[in-house]
N, C-alpha and C positions, 0 to 999 in steps of 0.2 A: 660481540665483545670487542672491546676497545683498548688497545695497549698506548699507551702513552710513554715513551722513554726521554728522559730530559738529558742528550748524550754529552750536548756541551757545558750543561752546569756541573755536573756529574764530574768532567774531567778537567775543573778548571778550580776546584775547589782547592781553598787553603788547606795545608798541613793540620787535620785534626786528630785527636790520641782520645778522644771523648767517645766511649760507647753510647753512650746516651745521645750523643749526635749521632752517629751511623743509627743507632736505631727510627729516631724520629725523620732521617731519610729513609729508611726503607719502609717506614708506613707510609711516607711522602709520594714513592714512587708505586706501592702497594694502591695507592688513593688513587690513583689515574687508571687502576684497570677497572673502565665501567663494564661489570656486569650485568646491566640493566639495560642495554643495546643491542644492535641487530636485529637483521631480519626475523630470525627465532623466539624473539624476546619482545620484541616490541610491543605495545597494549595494543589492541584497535580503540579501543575507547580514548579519545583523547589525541589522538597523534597519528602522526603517519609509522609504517611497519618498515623501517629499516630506511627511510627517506629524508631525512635530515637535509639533504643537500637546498643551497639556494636556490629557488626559483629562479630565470631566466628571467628576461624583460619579456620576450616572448612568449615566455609559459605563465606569464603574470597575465597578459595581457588575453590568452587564450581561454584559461580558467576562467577569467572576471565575465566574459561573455556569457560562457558557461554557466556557472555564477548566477548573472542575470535574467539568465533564460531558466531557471530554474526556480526564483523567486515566489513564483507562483506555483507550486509542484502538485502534480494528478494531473485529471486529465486535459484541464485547460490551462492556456496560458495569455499574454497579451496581444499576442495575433489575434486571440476570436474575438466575436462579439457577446463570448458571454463574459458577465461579470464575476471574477473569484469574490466569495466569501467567506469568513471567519468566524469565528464564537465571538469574538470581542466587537466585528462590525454588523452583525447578522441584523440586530434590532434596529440598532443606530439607520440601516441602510432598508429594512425593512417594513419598521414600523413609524405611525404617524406622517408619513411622505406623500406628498400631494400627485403621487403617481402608483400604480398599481406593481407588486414584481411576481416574477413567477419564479420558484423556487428549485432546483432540483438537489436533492440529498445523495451523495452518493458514496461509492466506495473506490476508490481507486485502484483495490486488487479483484473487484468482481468484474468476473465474464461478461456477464450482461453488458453495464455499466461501460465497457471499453469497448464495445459496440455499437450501444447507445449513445455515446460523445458524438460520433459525425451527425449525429441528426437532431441532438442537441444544437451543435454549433451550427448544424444549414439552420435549423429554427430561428435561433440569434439573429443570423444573417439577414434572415427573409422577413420579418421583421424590426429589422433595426430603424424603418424610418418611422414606428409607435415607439420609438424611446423615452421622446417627453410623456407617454402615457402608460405604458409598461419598459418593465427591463427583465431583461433573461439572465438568474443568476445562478449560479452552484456553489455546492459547499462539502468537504470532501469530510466525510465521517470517520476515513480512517485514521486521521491524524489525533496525535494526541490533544490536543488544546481543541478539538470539535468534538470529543467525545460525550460532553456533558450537555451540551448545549441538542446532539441527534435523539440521547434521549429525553432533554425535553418537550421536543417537538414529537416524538415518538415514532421514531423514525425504524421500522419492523423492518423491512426489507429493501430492498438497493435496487433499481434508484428510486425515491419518493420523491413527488412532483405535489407540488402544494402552490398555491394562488394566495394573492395578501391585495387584497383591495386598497385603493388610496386612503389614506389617514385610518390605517389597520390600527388597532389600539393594544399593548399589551394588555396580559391576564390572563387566567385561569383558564386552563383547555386553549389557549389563542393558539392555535397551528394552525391553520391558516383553511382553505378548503383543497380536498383535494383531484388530482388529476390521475388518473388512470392509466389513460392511452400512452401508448407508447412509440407512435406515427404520428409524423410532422401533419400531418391536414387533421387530423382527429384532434392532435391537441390545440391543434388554431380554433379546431372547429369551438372545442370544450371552453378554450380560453376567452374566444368573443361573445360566447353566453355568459361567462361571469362577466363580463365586461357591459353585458348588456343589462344584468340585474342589478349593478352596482347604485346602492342609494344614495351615501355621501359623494356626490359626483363633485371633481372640483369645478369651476368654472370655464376651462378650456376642455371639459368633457364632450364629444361629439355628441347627436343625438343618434342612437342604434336602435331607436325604433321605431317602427313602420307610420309613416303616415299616410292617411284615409285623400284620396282623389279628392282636388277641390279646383274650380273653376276659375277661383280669384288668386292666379296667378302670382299677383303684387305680395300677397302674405307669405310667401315662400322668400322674398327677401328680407322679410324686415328681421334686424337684429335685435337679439334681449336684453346684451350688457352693455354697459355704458361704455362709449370709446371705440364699439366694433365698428369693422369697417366695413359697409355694404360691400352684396359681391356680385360678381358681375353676373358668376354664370351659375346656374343650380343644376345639377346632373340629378337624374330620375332614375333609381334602377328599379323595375318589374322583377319579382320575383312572384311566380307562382305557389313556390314550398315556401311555408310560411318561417316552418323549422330551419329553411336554408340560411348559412352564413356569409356565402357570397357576396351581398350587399354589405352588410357590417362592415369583412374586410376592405373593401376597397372605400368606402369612407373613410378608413382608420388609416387607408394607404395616404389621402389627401386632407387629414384634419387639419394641416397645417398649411396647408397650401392659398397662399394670397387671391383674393378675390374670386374664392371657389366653395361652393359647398354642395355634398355628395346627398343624397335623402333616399330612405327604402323607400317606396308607394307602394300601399296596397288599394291594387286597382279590382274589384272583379269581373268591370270589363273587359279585361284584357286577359286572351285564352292561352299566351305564350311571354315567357320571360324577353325583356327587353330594358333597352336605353334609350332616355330622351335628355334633351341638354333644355333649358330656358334658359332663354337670351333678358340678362338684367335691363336693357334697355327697350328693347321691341317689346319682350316678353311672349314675345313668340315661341312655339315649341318643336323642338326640328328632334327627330327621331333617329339616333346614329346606329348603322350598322356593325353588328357585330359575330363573325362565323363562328361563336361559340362562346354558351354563357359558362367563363369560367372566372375566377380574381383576374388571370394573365391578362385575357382578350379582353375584358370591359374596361381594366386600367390602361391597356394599349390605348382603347378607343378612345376613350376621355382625354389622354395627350396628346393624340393627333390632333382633336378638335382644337384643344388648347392651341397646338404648336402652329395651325392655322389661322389663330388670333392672334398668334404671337407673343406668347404665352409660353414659355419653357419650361418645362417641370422637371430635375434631373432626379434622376434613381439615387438613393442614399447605399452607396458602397461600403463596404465593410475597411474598416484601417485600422492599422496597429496603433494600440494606445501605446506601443511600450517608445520609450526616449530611446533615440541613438546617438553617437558621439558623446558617450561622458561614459566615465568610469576609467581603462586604463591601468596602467602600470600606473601613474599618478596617485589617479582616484584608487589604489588597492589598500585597502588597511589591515591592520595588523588581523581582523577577525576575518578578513577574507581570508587571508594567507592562508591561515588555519582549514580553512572549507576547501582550497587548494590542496593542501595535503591530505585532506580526506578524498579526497575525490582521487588522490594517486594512490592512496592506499585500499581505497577501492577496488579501482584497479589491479594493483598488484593481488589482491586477495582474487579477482577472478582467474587470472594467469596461473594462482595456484592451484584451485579448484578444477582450472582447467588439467590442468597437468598432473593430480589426483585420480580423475575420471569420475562420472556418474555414480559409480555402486559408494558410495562413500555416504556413510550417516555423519552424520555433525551435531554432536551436544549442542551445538549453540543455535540448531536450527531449530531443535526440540523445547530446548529452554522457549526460543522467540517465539516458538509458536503456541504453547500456553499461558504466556503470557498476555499473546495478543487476544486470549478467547478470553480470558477470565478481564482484562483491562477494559475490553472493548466489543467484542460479540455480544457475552451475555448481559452486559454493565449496560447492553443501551435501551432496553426493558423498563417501564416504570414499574411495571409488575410481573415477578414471578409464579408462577401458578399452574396448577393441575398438572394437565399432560408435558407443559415446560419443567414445572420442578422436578417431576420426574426424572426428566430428562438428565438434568441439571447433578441430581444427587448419581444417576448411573457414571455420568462421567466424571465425578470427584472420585467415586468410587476406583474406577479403573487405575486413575493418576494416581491416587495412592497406591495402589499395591502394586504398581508396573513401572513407573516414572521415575528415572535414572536422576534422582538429586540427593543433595550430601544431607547430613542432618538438619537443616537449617529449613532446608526446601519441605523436608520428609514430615517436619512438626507444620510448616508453613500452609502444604495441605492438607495435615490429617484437621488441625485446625478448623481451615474452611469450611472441610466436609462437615463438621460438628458444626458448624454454624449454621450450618444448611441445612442440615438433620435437625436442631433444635426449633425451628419454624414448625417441625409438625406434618399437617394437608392443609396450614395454611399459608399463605399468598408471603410470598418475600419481595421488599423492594428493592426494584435493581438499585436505586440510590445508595441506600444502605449496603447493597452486596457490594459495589463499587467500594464505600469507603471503609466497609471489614477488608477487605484484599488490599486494600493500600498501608491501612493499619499494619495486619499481619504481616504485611512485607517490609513494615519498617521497625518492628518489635524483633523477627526474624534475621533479621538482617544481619550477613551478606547471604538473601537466596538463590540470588541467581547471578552465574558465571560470566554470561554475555549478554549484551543488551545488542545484537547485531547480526543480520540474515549472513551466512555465507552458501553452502553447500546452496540452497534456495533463493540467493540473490540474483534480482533479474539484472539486464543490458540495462535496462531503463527503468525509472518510475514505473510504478504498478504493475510490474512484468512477477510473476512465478511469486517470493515471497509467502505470506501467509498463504494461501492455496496450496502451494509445494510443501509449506512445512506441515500441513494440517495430512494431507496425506501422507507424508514420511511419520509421524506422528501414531497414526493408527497403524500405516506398517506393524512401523517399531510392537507394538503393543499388544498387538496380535500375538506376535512373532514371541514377543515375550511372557505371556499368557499362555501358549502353548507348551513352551518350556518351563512352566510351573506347574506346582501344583497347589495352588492357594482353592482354585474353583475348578470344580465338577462341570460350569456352565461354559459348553461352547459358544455359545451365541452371547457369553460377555460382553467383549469388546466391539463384537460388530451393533450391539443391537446400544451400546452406549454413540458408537456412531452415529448409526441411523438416529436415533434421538436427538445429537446435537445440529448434525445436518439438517434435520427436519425444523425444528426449535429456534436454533440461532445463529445460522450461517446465513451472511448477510446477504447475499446475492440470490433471490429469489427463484430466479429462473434459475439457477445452477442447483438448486435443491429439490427444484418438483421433479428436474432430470435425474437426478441420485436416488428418490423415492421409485419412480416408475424405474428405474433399471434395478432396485433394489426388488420388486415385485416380480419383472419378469424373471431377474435371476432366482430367483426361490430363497433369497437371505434367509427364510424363516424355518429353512428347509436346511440347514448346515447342522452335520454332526456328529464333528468332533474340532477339535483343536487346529488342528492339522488344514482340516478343512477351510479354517475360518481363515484362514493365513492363503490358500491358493484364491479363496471367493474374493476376498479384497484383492488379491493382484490381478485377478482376469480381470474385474472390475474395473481397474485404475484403467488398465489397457482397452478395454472396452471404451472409455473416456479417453484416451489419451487419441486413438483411430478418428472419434467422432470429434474433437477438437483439432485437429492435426492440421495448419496451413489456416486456421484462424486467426482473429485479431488477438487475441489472447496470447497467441502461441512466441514466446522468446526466438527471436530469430538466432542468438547464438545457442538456444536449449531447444531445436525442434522436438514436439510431442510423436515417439517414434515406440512400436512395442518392445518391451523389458521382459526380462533381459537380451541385448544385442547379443548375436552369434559372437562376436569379440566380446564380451563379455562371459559370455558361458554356454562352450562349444555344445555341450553334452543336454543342453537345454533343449533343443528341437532334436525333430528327428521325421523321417518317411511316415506317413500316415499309417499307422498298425491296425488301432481299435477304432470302435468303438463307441463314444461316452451317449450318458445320460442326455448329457446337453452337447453336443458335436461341434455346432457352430463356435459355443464359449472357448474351445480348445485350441481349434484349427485355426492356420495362416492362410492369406491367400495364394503363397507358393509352392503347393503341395504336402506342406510340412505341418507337424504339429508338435502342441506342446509336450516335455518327458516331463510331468507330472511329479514323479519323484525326484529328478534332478533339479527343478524348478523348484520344489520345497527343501532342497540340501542348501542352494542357492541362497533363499531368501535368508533360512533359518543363521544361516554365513555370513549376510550380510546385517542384518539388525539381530546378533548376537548383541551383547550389553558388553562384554570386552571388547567389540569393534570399533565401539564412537570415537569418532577423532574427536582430538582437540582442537584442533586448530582454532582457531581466531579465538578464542576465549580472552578478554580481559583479566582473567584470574585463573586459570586451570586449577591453582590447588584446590577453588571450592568446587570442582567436579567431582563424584563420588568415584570413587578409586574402589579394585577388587569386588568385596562384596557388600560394600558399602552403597546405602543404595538400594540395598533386598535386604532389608531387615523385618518388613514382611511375607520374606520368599523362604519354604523351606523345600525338604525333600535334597532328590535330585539335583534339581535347578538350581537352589542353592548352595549345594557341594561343590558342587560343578565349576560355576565361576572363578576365573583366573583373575590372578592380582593386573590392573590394568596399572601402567605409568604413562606418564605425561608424553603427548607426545608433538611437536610442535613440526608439521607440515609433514609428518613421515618422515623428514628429515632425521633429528637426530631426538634422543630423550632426556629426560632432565638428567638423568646419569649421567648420558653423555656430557649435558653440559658443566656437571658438576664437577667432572674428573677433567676435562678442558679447561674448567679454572682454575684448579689442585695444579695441574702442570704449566700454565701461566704464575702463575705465582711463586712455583719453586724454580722456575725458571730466573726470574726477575731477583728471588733472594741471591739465587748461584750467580745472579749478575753484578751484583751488590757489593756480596762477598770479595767475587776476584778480582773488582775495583778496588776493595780496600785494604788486598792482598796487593797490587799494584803500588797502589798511593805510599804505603807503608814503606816499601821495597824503595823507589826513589827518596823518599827523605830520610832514610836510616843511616845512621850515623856514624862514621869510621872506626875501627877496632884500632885499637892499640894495645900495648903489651902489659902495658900497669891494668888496664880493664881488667885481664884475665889475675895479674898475680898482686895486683894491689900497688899503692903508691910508695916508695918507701922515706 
């Protein structure tokens, strides 16, 4: 809030007797208390959170780097040597180009996927000198403007590696072929076999296939296209495994290389893999040693020869495509400035989160995170069907009758669900599911309060996010499930989990882990409410131990067991019992978990009058009290307390309400005594006819 007082016009004012003036001054001075200000108040959508101040030259100049380095956002950027991809350049750069790309789909909040980047990018690397003939590209699925284009290509799980031959042609089913492997030599290995079956080869295509021992030397130089330029030297490599790739690649290492050309021979006199060089001139054949047939040592071999003809061949090193020296406080323009202030208000929202603590739910985490399932998990599907729809309809199911949104959200789902329910046991298109959720969201509309990670916002790009909110999500939901009584079925909300984890969470490897730890834990084996609420939290912890000091793991959110002893003393304790399952329970420092205080704990912490507000763009559209369980009764829904706004824990919209009730009778009482003042000095001298009249 913002007081503006104008003290020297105020008191410099003429002599006026006009109420009608004092009045249209104290709406005057009423109009400068912005309400709509401060740290409390501020939107995140759109603006920075209580940060208005000018930027510095230095903090212009800081950001813009920032900025730039961010241009490219996931998991690559212009240091590597892979290429970022777009929806809008994907074809343009993929299809019909007189060079081969290889593709990777990915997600920038999966597990896998941010493990797989370094071997991605050594791939690029180790490769870079086949660029005139392949390129290493990615394309991040998480983003909103690649969403349409992943389920084109139909892109199931994370990361998808796909192959596009030179002069690939759009059309129907064209996704390219695909790749499997997940290891840099398997997929060189996979890749120089498409490379070897390619039919529309362009003209500076190598040849990658074997040729038959021949005597007449002289035919190994002659050129086929017009303008080549003989060469001097012809390298022989023997390979006995006919399947091997080792020859290929190292042709592909020197396709370009002057006065040189690489050939596989298949000899079957020859009982051991080997190298021979032909001399273009003598045409003599001199047999080069090498202690080990591998890419390394046969390309070593072949550059020493070279480097002793005099002949220099240099390694194609990796370099930043990105520009430096431009941009600047200069070069800053009005919509950076903007992206500055976001990024400080970023900031300040983790400083607050920080200073909240861990046990805190966040509407706005919950809101982001069904958003991001229904916009983008299940939307990237061309087809819905069988064991998916299932899936599909259990977890509409649960989000209606559990999922904390105001009327607008509440029609917004039951909706959906009926959309999904009217297809039947037949097949739904994701296209079409995609563009009813967009529909309804904008028929609906305002559904949702925040469009913005906090409680679950990572340090960095693709750090926690959708992951953290997907798990605070079934938390919640469980927790809320339990304290109803809509269903009889304990295994409601776990087994709508399992369903979607299985079906449509993108990160592949993160879900066959959630399936097998769902089986050894006995999921199926849960029975009662209560229960389903402790299964899901050993579980997360179970997961959080096996991830713990990973690439995945937020360096300022280490994955550590929950609840912390400062969190909730009463949570552990000396090992007493027991359990069915012993290990699920126990620590490694003697200690295990108090089962009943762990579930007073959780039930405490994703209670439905706990969700903070914070960072919401709009808090009024968050459902208040019992609004929100309009399909809750019983109990659960007596129960519930009227919830109010509340902006960082700080203070509540009461508060701020009555802070601006007492600003403002302040400013009237300020008003006033001015014009009790003003009045006082120009008031006019008495005299005695005044009183008894003129005579």
């Amino acid at each position: 809030m913002v007081v503006r007082v104008f003290t020297s016009a105020l008191f410099h004012l003429p002599p006026v007797r006009s109420s009608t003036t004092w009045y249209l001054l104290l709406l005057l001075v009423v109009a400068t208390v912005d309400l709509g200000t401060g740290p409390w108040l501020g939107q995140v959508d759109g603006g920075a959170v209580g940060l208005r101040e000018k930027l510095s030259v230095y903090e212009q100049r800081r950001y813009q780097r920032q900025i730039e380095e961010s241009e490219n956002s996931g998991l690559y950027d212009a240091t590597d040597s892979v290429i970022s991809l777009t929806a809008a350049n994907l074809k343009q750069r993929v299809f019909n180009q007189p060079h081969a790309s290889l593709v990777e789909f990915y997600n920038s909040y999966c597990g896998f996927c941010r493990r797989f980047a370094p071997i991605w990018k050594q791939l690029a690397s180790d490769i870079l000198g086949w660029q005139k003939l392949i390129r290493v590209t990615a394309l991040d699925c998480s983003r909103d403007e690649n969403n349409a284009v992943c389920r084109e290509f139909e892109v199931m799980a994370y990361p998808t590696i796909r192959f596009f031959s030179p002069y690939y042609a759009d059309g129907e089913q064209k996704i390219g072929e695909p790749v499997k492997e997940h290891d840099e030599q398997r997929i060189i290995d996979r890749l120089v076999e498409y490379m070897q079956r390619i039919e529309n080869k362009p003209t500076s295509w190598p040849n990658l296939t074997a040729i038959n021992r021949t005597d007449d030397k002289a035919t190994l130089f002659e050129v086929s296209s017009l303008g080549a330029t003989k060469p001097k030297y012809v390298y022989l490599i023997n390979e006995k495994d006919t399947n091997a790739t080792t020859g290929m690649q190292v042709i592909l290492d020197f396709h370009d290389t002057p006065g040189v050309v690489v050939y596989r021979l298949h000899d079957p006199t020859l009982t051991t893999n080997g190298l021979s060089v032909v001399d273009g001139s003598s045409l003599s054949v001199i047999n080069l040693p090498i202690d080990e047939f591998s890419r390394e040592k046969v390309r070593e071999a072949i550059r020493t020869h070279l480097r002793q003809h005099h002949i220099v061949v240099t390694d194609v090193s990796t370099k930043s495509t990105k520009k430096t020296g431009e941009g600047g406080a200069a070069g800053t323009t009005e919509q950076n400035i903007s992206a500055l202030m976001e990024q400080k208000q970023e900031a300040a929202i983790r400083a607050k989160v920080k200073e909240l603590g861990a046990a805190v739910v966040y509407q706005a985490d919950l809101e982001e995170a069904i958003r991001f399932a229904l916009f983008h998990e299940i939307g990237r599907f061309k087809t819905i069907e069988g064991d998916r729809l299932v899936a599909l309809r259990n977890f509409l199911n649960v989000l209606v009758r559990y999922f904390p949104f105001n009327d607008n959200g509440r029609r917004f789902l039951t909706e959906l669900r009926q959309y999904v329910l009217n297809t039947g046991e037949e097949r739904l298109d994701g296209e079409a599911f995609v563009a009813r959720v967009k529909a309804l969201e904008t028929e609906r509309k305002p559904v949702f309060s925040s469009n913005h990670w906090i409680g679950c916002s990572g340090s960095k790009e693709g750090l926690r996010r959708y992951p953290c909110g997907l798990w605070t999500l079934f938390h919640y939901l469980t927790v809320q499930a339990a304290e109803s009584d809509l269903s009889n079925n304990p295994l409601e909300v776990l087994e709508a989990m399992h369903g979607y984890i299985k079906h449509y969470f993108g990160c592949s490897e993160c879900s066959q882990h959630f399936q097998q730890m769902a089986d050894r834990n006995r999921i199926w084996q849960v029975a009662s409410k209560d229960d389903a609420v402790l299964w899901l939290w050993s579980s997360h912890n179970e997961v959080n131990k096996r991830l713990a000091g990973d690439a995945t793991q937020d360096p300022e959110h280490p994955k550590v067991q929950f609840p912390t002893a400062n969190d909730c003393t009463q949570c552990r304790r000396k090992i007493l019992t027991n359990h069915h399952n012993h290990q699920q329970y126990t620590m490694e420092d003697g200690n295990e978990w108090n089962l009943t205080e762990v579930l007073l704990y959780l039930k405490h912490m994703y209670a439905y009058n706990r969700r903070n507000l914070f960072g919401l763009h709009d808090s009024s559209l968050a459902p208040q009290g019992s609004e929100g369980r309009s399909e809750w009764s019983g109990g659960a829904a007596s129960g519930a307390q009227t919830s109010y706004h509340s902006y960082g824990n700080v203070l509540s919209d009461i508060d701020i309400r009555f802070s601006a009730l007492l600003y403002v009778t302040c400013i009237v009482m300020i008003v006033i005594a001015i014009k009790m003042v003003v009045k006082r000095g120009y008031r006019k001298k008495m005299y005695p006819h005044d009183i008894l009249g003129k005579v």
